[in-house]
Gaussian input, Z-matrix of N, CA and C with variables (Angstrom, degrees):
# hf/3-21g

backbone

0 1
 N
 C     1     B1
 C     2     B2     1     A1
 N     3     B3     2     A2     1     D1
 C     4     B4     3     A3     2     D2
 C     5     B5     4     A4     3     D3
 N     6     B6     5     A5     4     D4
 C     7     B7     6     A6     5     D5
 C     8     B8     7     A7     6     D6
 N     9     B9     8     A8     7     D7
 C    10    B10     9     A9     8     D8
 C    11    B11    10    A10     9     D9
 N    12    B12    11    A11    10    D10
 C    13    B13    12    A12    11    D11
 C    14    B14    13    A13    12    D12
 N    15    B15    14    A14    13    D13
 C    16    B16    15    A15    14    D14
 C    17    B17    16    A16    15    D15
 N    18    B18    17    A17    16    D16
 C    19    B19    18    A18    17    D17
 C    20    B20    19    A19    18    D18
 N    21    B21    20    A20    19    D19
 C    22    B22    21    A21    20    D20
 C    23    B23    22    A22    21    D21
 N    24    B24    23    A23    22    D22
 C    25    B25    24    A24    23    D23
 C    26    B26    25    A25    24    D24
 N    27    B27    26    A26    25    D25
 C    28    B28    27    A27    26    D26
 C    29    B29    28    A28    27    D27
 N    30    B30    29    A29    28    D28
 C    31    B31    30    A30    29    D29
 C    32    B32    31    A31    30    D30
 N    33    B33    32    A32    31    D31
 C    34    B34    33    A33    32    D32
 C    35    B35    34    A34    33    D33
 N    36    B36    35    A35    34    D34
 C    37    B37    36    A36    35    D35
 C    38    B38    37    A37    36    D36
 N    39    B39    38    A38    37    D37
 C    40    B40    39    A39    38    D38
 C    41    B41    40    A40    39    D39
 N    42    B42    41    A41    40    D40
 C    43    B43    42    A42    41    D41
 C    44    B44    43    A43    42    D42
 N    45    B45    44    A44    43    D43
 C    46    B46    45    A45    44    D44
 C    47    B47    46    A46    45    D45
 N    48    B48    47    A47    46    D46
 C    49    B49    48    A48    47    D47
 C    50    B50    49    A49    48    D48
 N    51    B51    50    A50    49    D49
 C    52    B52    51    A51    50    D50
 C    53    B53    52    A52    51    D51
 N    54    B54    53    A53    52    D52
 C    55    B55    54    A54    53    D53
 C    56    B56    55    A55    54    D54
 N    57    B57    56    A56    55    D55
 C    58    B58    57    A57    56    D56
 C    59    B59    58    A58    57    D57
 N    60    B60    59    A59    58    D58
 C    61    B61    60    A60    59    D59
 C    62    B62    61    A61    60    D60
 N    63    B63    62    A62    61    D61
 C    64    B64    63    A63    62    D62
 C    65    B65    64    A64    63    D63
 N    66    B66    65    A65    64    D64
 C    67    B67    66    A66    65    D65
 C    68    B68    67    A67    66    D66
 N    69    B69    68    A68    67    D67
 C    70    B70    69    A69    68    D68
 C    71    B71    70    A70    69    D69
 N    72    B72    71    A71    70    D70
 C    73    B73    72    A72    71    D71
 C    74    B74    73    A73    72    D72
 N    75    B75    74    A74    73    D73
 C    76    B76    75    A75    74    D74
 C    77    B77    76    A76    75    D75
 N    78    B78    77    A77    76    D76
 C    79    B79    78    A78    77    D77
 C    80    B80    79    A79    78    D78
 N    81    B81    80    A80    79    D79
 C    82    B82    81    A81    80    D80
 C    83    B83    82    A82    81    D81
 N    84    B84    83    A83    82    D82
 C    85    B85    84    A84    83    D83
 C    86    B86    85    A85    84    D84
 N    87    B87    86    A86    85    D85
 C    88    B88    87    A87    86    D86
 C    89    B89    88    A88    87    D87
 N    90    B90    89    A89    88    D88
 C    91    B91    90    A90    89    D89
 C    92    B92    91    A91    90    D90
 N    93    B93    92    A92    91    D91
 C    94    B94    93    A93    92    D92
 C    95    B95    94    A94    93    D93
 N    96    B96    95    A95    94    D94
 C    97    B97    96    A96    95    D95
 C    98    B98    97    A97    96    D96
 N    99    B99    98    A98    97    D97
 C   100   B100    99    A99    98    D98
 C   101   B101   100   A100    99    D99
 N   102   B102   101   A101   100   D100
 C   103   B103   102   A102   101   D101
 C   104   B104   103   A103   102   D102
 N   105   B105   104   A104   103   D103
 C   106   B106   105   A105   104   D104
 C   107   B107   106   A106   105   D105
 N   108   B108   107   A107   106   D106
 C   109   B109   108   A108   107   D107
 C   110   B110   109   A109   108   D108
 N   111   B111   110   A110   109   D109
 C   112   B112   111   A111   110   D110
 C   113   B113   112   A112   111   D111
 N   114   B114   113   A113   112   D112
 C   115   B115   114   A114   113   D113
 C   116   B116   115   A115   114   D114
 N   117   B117   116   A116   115   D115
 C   118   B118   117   A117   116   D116
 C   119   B119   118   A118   117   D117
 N   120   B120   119   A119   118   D118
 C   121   B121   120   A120   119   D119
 C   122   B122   121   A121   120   D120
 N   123   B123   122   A122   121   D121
 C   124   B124   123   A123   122   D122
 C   125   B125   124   A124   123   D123
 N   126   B126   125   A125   124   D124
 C   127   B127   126   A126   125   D125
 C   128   B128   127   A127   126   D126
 N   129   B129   128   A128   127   D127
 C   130   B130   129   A129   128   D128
 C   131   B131   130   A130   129   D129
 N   132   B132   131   A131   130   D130
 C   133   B133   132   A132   131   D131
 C   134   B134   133   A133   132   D132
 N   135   B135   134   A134   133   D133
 C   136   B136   135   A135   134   D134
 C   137   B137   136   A136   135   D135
 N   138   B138   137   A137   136   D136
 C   139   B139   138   A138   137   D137
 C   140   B140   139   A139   138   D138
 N   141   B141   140   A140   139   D139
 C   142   B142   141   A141   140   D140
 C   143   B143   142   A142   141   D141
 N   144   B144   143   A143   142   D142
 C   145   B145   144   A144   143   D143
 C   146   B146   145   A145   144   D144
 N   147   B147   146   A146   145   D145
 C   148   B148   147   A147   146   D146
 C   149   B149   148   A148   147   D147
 N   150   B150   149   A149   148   D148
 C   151   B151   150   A150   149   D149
 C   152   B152   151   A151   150   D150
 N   153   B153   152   A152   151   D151
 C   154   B154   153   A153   152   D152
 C   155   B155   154   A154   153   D153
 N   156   B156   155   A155   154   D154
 C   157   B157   156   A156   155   D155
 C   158   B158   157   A157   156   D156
 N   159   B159   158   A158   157   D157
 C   160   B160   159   A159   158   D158
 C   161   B161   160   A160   159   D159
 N   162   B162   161   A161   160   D160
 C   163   B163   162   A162   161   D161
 C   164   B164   163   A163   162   D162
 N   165   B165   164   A164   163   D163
 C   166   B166   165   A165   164   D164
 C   167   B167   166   A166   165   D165
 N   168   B168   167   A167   166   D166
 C   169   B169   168   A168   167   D167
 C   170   B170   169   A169   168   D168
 N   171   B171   170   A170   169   D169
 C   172   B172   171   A171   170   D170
 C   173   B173   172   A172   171   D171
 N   174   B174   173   A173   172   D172
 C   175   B175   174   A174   173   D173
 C   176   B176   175   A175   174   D174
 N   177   B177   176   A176   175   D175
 C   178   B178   177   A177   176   D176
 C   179   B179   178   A178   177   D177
 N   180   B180   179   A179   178   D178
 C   181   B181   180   A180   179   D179
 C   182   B182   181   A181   180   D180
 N   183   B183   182   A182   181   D181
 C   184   B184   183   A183   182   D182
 C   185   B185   184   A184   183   D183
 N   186   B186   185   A185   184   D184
 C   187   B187   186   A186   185   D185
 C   188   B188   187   A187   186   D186
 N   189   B189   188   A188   187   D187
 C   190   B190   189   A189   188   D188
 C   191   B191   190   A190   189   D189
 N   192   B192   191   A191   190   D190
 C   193   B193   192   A192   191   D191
 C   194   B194   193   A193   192   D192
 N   195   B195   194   A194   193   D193
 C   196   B196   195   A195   194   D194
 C   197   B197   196   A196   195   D195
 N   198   B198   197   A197   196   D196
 C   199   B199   198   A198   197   D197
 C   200   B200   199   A199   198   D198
 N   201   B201   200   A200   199   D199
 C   202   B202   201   A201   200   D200
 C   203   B203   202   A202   201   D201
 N   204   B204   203   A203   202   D202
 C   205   B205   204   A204   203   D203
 C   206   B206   205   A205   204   D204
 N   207   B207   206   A206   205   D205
 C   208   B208   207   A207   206   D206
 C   209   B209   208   A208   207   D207
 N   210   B210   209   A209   208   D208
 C   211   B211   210   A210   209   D209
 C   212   B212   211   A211   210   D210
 N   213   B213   212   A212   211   D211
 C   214   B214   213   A213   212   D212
 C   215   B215   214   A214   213   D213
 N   216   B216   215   A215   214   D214
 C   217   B217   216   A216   215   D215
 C   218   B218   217   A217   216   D216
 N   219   B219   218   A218   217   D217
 C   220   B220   219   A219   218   D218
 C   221   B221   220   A220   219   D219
 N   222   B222   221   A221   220   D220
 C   223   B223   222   A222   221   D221
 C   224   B224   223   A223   222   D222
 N   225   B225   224   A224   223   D223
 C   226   B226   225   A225   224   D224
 C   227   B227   226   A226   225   D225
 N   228   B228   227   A227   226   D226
 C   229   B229   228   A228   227   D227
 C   230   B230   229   A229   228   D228
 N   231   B231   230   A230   229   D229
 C   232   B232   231   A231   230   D230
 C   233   B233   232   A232   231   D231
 N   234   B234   233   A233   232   D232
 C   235   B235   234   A234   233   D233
 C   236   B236   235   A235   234   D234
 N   237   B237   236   A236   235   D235
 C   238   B238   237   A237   236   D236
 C   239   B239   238   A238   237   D237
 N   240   B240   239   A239   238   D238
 C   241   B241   240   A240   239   D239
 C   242   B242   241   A241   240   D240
 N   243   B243   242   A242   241   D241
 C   244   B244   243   A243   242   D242
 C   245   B245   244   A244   243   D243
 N   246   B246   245   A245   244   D244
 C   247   B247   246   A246   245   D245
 C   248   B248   247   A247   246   D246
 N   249   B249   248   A248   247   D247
 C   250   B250   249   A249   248   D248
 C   251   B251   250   A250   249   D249
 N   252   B252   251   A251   250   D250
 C   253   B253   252   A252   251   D251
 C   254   B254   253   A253   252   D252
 N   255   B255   254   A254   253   D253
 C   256   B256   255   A255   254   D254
 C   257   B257   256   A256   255   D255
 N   258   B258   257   A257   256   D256
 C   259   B259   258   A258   257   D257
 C   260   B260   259   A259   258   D258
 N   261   B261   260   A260   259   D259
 C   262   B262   261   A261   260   D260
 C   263   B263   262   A262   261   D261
 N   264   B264   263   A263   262   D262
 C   265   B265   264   A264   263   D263
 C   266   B266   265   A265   264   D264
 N   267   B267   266   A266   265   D265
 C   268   B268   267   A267   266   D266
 C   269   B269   268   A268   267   D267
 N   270   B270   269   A269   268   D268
 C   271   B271   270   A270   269   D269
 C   272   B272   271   A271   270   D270
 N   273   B273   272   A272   271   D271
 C   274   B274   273   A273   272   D272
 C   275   B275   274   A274   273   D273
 N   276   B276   275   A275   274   D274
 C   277   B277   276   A276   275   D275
 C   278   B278   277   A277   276   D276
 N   279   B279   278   A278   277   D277
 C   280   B280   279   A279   278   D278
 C   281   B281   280   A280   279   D279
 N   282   B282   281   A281   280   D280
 C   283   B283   282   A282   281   D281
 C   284   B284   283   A283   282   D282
 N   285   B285   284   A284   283   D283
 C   286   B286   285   A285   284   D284
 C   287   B287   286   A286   285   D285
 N   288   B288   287   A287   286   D286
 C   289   B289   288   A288   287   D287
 C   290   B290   289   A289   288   D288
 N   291   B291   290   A290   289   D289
 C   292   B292   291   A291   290   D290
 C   293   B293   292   A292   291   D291
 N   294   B294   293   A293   292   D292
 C   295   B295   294   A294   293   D293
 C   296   B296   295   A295   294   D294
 N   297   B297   296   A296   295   D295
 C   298   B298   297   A297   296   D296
 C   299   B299   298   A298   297   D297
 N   300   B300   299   A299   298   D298
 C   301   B301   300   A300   299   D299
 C   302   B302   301   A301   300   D300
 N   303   B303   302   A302   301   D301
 C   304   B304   303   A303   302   D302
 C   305   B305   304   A304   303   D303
 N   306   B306   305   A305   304   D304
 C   307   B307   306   A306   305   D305
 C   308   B308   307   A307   306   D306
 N   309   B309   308   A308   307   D307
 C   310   B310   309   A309   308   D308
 C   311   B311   310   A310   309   D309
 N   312   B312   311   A311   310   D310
 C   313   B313   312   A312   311   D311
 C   314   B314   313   A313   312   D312
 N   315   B315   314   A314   313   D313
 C   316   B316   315   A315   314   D314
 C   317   B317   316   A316   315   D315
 N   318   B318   317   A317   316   D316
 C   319   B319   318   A318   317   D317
 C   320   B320   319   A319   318   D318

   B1=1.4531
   B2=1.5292
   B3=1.4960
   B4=1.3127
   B5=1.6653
   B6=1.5094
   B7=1.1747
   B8=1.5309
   B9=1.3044
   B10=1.7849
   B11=1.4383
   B12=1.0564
   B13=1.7434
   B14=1.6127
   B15=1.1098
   B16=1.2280
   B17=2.2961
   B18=1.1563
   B19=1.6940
   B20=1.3681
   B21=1.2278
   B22=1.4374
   B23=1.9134
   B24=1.3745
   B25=0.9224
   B26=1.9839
   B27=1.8187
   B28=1.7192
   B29=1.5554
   B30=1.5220
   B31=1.2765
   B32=1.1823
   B33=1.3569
   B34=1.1626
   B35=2.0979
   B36=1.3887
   B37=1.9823
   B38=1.7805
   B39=1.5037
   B40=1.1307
   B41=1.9307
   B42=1.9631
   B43=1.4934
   B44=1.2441
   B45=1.5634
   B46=1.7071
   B47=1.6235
   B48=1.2599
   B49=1.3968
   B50=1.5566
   B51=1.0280
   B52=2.1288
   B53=1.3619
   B54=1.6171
   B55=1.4261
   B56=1.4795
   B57=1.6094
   B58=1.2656
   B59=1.5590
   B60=1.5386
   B61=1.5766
   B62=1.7712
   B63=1.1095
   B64=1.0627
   B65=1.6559
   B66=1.3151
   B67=1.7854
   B68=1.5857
   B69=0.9828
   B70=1.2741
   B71=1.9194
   B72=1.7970
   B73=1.4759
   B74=1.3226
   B75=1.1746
   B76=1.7798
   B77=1.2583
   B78=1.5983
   B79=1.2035
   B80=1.4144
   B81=1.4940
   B82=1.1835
   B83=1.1132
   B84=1.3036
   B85=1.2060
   B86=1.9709
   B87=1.2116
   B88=1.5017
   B89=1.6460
   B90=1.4623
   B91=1.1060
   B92=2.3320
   B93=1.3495
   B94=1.1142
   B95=1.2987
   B96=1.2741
   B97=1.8122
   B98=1.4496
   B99=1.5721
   B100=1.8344
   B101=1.4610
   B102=1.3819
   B103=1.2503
   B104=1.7067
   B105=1.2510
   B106=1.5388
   B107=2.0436
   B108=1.0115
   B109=1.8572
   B110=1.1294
   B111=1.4876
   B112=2.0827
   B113=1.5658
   B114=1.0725
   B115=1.5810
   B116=1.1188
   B117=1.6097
   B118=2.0342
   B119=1.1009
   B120=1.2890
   B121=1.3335
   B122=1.3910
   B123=1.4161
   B124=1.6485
   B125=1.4788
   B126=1.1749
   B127=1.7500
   B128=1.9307
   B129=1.1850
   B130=1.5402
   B131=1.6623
   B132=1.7241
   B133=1.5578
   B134=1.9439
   B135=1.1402
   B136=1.3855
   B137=1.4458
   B138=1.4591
   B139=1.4139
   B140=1.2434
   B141=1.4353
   B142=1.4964
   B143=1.6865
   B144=1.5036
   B145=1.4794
   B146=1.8905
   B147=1.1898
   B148=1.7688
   B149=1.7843
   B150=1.1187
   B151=1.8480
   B152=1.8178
   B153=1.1410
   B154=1.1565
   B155=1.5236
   B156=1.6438
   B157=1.5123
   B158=1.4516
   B159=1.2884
   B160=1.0444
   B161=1.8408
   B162=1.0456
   B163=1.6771
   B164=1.4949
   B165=0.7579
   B166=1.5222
   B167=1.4548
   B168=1.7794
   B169=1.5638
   B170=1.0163
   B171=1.3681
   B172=1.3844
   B173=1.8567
   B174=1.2658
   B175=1.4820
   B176=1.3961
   B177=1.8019
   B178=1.2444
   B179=1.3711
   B180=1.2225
   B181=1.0665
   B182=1.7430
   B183=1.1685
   B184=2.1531
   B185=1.6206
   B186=1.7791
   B187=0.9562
   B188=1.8238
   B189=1.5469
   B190=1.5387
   B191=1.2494
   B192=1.8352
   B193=1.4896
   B194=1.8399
   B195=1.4050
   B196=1.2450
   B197=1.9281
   B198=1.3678
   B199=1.4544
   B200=1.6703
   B201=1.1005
   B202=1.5112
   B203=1.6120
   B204=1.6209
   B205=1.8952
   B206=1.5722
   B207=1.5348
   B208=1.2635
   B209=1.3323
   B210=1.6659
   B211=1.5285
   B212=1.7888
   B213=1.6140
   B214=1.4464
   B215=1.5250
   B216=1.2261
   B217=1.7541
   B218=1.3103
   B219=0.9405
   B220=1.5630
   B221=1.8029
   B222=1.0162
   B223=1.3160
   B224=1.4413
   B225=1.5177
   B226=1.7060
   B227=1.5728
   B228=1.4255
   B229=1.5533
   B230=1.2793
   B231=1.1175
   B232=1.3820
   B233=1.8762
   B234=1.2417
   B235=1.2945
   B236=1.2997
   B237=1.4798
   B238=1.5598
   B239=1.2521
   B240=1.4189
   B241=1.2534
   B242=2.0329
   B243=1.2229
   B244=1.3791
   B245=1.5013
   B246=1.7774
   B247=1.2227
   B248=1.3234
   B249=2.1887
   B250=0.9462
   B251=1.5072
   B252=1.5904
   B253=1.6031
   B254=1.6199
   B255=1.3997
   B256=1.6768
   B257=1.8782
   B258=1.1884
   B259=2.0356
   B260=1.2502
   B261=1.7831
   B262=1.1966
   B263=1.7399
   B264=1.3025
   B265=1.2947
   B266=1.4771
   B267=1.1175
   B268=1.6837
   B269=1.0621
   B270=1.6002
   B271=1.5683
   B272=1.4773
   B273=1.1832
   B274=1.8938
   B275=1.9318
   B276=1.4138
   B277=1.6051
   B278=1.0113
   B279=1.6912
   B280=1.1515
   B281=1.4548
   B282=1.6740
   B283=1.4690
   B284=1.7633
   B285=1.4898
   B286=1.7681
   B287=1.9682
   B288=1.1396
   B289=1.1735
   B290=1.3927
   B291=1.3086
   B292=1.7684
   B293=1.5398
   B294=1.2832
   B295=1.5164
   B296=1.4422
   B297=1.0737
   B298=1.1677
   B299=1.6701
   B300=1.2030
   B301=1.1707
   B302=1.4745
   B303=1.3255
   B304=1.2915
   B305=2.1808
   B306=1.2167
   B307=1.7353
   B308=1.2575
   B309=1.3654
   B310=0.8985
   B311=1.5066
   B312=1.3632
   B313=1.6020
   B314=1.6436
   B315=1.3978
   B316=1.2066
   B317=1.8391
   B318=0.7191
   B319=1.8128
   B320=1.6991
   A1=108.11
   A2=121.32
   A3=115.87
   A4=111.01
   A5=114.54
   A6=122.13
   A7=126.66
   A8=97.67
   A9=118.36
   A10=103.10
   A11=148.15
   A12=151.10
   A13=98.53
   A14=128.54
   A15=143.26
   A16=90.34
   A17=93.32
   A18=110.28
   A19=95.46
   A20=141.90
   A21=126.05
   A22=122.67
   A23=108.28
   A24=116.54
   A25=97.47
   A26=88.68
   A27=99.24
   A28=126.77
   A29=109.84
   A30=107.33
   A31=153.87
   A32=126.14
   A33=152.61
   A34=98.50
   A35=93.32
   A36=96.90
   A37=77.24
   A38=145.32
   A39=164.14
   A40=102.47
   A41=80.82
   A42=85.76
   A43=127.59
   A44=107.73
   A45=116.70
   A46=105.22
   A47=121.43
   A48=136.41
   A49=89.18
   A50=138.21
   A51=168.36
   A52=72.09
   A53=128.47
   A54=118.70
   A55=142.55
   A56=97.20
   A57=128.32
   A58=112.09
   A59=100.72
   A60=87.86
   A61=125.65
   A62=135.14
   A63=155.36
   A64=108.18
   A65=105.02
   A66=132.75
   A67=101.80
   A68=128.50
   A69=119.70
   A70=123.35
   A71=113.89
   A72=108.47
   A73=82.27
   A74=147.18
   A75=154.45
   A76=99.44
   A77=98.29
   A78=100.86
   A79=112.29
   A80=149.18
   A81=107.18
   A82=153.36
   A83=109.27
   A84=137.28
   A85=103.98
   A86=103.41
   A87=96.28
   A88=118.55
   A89=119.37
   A90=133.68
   A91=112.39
   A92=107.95
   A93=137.91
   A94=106.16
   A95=108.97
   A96=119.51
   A97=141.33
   A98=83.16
   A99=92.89
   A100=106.21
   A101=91.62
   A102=109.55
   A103=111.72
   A104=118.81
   A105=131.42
   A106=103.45
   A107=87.16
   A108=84.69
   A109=118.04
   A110=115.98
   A111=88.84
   A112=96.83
   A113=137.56
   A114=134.38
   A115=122.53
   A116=105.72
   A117=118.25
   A118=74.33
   A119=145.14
   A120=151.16
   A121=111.20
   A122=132.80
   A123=132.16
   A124=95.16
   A125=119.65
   A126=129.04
   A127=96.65
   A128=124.88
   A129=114.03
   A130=107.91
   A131=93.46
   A132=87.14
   A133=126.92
   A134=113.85
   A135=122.59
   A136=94.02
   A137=149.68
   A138=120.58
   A139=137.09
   A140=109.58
   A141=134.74
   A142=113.64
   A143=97.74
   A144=108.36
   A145=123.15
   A146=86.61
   A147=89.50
   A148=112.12
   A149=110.39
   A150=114.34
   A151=74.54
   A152=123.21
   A153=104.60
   A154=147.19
   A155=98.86
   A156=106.10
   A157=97.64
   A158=137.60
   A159=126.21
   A160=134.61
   A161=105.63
   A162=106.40
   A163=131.77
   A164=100.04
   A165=150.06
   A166=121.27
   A167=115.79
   A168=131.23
   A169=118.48
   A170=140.65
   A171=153.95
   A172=110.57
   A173=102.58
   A174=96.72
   A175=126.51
   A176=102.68
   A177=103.79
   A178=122.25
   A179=109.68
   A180=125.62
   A181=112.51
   A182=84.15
   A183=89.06
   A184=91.64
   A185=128.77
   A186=133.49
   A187=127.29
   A188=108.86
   A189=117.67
   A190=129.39
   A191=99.74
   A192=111.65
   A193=105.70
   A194=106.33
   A195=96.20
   A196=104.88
   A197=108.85
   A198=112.66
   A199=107.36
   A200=105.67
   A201=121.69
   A202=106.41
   A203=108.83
   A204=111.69
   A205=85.39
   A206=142.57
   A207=133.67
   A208=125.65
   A209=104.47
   A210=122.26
   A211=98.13
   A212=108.26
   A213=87.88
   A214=119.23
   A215=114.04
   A216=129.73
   A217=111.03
   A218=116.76
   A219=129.70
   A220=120.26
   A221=129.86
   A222=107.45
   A223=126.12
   A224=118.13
   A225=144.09
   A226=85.92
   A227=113.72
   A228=110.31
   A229=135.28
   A230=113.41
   A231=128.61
   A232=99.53
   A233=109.76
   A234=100.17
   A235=133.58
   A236=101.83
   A237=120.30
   A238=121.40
   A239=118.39
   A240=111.60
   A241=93.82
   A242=112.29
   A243=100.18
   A244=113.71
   A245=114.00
   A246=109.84
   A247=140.52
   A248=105.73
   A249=122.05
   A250=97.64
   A251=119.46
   A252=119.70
   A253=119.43
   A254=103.18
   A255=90.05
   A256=85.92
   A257=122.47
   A258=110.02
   A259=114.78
   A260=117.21
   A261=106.23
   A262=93.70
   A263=119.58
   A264=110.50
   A265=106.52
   A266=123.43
   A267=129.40
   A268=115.27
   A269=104.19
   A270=101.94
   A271=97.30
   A272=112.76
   A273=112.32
   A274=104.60
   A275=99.54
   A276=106.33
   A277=116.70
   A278=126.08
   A279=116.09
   A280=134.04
   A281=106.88
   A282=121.12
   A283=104.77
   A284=100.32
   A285=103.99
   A286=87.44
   A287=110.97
   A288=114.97
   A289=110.49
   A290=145.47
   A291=130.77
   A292=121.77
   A293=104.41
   A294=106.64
   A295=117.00
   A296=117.67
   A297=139.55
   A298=113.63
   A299=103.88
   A300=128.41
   A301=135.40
   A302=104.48
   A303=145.72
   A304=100.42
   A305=80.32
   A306=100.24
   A307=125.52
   A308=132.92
   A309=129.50
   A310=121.47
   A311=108.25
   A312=128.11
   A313=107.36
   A314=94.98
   A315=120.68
   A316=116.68
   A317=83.39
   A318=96.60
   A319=106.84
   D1=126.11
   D2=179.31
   D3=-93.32
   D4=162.04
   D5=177.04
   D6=-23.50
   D7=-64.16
   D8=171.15
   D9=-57.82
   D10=-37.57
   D11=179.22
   D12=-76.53
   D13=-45.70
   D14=-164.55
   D15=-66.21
   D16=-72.02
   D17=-164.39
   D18=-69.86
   D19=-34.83
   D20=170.17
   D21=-70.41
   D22=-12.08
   D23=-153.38
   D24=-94.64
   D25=-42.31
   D26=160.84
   D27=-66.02
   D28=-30.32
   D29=147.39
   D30=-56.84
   D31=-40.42
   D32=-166.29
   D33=-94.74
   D34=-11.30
   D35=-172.19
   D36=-97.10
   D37=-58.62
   D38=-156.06
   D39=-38.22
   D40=-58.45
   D41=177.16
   D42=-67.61
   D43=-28.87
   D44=-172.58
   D45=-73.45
   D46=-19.96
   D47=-179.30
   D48=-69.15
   D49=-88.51
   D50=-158.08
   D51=-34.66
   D52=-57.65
   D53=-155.06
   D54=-88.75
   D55=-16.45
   D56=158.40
   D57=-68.87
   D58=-61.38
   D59=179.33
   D60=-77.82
   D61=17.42
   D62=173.21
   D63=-87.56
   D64=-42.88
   D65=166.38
   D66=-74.20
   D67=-72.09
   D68=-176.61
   D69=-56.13
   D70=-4.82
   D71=-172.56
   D72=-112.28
   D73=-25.76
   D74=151.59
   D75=-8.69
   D76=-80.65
   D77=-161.68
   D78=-84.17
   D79=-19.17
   D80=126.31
   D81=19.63
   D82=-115.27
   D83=139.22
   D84=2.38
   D85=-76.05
   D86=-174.20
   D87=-87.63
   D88=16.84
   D89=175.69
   D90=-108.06
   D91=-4.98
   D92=155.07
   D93=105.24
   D94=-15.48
   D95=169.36
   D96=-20.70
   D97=-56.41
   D98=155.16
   D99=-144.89
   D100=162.61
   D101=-168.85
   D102=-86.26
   D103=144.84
   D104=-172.65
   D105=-37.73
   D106=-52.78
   D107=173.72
   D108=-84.63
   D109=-17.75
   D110=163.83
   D111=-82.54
   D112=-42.14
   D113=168.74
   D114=-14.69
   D115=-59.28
   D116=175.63
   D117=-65.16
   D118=-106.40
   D119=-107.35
   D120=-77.36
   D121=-15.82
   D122=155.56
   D123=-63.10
   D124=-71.84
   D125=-166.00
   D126=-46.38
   D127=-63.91
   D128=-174.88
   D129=-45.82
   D130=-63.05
   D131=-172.18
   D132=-64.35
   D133=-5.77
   D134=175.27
   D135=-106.44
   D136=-30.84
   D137=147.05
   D138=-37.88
   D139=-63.75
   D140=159.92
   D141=-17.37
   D142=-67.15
   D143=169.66
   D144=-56.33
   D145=-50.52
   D146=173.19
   D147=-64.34
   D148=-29.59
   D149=178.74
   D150=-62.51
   D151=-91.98
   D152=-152.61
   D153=-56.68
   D154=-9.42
   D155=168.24
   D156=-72.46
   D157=-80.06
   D158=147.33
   D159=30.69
   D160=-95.26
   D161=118.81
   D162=22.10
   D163=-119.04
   D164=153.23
   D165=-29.30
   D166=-38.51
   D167=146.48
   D168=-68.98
   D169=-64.49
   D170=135.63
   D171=2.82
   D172=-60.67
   D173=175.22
   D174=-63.67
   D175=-40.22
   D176=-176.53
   D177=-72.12
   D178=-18.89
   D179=-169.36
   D180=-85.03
   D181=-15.53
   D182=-174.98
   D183=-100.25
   D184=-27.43
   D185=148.64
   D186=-26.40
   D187=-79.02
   D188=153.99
   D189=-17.68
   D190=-56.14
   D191=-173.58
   D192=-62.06
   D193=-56.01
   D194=-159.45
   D195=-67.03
   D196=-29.70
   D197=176.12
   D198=-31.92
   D199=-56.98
   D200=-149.49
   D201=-103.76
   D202=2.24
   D203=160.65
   D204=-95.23
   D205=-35.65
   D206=-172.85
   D207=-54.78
   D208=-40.28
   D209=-172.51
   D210=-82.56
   D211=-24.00
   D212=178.21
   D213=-99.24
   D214=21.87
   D215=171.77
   D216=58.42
   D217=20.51
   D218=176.66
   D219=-43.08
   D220=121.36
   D221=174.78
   D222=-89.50
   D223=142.92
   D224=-160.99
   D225=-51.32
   D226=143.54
   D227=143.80
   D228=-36.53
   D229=-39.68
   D230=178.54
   D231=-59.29
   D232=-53.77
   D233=-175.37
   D234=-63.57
   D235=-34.71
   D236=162.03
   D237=-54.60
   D238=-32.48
   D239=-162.75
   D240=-89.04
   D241=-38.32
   D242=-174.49
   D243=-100.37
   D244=33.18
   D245=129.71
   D246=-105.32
   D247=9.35
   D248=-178.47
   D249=-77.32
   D250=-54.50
   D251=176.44
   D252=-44.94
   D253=-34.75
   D254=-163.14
   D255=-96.21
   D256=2.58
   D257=154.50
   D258=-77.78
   D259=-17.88
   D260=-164.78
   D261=-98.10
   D262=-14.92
   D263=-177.02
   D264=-78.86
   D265=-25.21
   D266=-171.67
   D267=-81.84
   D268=-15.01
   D269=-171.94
   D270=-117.73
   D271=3.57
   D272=163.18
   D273=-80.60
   D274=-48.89
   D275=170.77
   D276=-44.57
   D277=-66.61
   D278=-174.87
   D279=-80.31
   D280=2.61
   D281=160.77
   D282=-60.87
   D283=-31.78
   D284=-154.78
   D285=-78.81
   D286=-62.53
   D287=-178.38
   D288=-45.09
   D289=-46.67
   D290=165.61
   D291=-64.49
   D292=-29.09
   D293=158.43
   D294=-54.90
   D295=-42.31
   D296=-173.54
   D297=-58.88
   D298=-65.23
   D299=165.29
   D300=-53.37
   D301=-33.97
   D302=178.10
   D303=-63.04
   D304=-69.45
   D305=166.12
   D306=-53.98
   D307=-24.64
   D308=174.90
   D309=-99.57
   D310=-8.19
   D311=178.39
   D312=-70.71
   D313=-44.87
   D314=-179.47
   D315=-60.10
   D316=-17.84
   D317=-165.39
   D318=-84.41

């Protein structure tokens, strides 16, 4: 199972959780148990909480990622990209330099 299969899979369980228990303070609620405002107010405050596990997974998880691009020495975009410029500058130079050369063979 890869990462992305792994984190969608905790997601997609996250929501089925939000929706069950949303079902389970319902009926409550319509069983006389609790009353309509502790109802909102279980559902906010156990939302509330899930935004932040949520959260809180999300971080760790972008956490992991970078752990484990670190351990594999990978280089930053940033670096890639400005060793793509200074190939393209070397290889404009050394176009100039066979031209160059080129011209003088010629001569």
């Amino acid at each position: 199972m890869t990462l992305f299969e792994a984190t969608r899979k905790a997601l997609l369980a996250g929501v089925g959780v939000q929706a069950k228990v949303r079902e389970l303070i319902d009926e409550l609620v319509e069983k006389g148990e609790l009353s309509e405002t502790q109802g909102a107010k279980l559902i906010r405050e156990w939302s509330e909480k899930a935004d932040k596990t949520g959260k809180d997974f999300g971080k760790s998880i972008t956490e992991l990622i970078d752990k484990t691009l670190d351990k594999m020495n990978l280089p930053a975009r940033d670096d890639v990209e400005k060793l793509n410029k200074k190939v393209l500058a070397l290889s404009a130079r050394v176009k100039k330099l066979e031209e160059a050369a080129g011209a003088k063979e010629a001569e």
